[in-house]
C-alpha positions in Angstrom: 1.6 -4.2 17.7 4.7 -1.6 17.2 3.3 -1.8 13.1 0.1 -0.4 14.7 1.2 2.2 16.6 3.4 3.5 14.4 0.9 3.4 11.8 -1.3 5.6 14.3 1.2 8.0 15.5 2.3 8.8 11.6 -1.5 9.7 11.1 -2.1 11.6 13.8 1.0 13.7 13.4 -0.5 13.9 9.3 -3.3 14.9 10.6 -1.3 17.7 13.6 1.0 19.0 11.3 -0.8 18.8 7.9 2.5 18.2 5.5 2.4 19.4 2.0 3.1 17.5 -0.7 5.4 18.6 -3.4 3.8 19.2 -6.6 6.0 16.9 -8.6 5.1 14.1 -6.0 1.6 14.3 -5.7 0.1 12.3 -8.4 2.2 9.4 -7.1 1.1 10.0 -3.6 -2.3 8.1 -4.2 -0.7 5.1 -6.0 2.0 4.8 -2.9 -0.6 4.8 -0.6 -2.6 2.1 -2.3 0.9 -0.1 -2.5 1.5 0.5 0.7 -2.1 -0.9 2.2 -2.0 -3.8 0.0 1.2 -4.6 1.9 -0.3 -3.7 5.3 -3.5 -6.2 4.4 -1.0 -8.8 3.4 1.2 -8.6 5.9 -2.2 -9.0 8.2 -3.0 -12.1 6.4 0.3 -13.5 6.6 -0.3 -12.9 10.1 -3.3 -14.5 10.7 -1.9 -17.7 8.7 0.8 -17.5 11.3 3.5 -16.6 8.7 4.3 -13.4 9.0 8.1 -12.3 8.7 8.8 -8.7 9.4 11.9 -8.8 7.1 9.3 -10.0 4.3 7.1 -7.1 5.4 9.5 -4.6 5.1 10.7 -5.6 1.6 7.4 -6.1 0.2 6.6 -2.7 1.6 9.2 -0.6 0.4 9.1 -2.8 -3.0 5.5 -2.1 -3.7 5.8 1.6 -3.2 8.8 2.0 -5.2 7.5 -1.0 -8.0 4.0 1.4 -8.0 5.6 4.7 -8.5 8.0 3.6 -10.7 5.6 2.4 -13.1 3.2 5.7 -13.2 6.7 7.6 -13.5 7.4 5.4 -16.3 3.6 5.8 -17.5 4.2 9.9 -17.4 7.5 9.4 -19.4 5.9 7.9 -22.1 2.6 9.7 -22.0 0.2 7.2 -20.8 0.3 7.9 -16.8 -3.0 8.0 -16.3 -3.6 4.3 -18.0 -0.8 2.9 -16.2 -2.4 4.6 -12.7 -5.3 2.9 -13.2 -3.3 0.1 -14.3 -1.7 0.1 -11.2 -5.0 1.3 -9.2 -7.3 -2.0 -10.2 -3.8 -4.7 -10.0 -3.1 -3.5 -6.3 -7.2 -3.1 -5.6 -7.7 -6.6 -6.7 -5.1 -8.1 -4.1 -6.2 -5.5 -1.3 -9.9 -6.9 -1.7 -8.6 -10.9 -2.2 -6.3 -10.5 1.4 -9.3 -8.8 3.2 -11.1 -11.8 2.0 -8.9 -13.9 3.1 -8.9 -12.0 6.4 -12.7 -12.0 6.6 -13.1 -15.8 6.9 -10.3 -16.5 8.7 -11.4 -13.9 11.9 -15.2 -15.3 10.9 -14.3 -18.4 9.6 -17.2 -17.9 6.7 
């Protein structure tokens, strides 16, 4: 419940204050974002399985983002960022979509 309030709070206060994003940052703003809610929709399935561990959480958290950004850096180092981003995109989209899946039938149980 704390997740989901802070989760809340840190959009409305996005959405008060309207922060910029440093030019250097922003093409791997998307890809942290996308890390970030395939560990919130895991962590939601761990939940419902009733094995959720918040140490896990935050690990697998911090890990994705950093993991994520870290290869799109490494993409734009090497001159392929935009494969690796998609890479990285379609990888994280495929897990996002199999853990609301796995959500779906366990709150509908279909």
């Amino acid at each position: 419940m704390i997740a989901a309030l802070g989760l809340l709070a840190g959009i409305l206060l996005g959405l008060v204050f309207r922060p910029d994003v440093p030019a250097g940052l922003e093409p791997y703003l998307p890809i942290a974002v996308v890390a970030a809610l395939d560990a919130v929709f895991g962590a939601l399935r761990a939940y419902l399985d009733g094995i959720f561990d918040d140490k896990v959480f935050v690990v697998s958290f911090v890990s994705n983002v950093l993991i994520a950004a870290g290869i799109v850096y490494l993409g734009d180092k090497l001159g392929v960022g935009g494969q690796l981003s998609t890479g990285v995109i379609v990888v994280l989209g495929i897990r996002i979509f199999s853990n609301v899946a796995a959500i779906r039938r366990h709150i509908f149980h279909a």
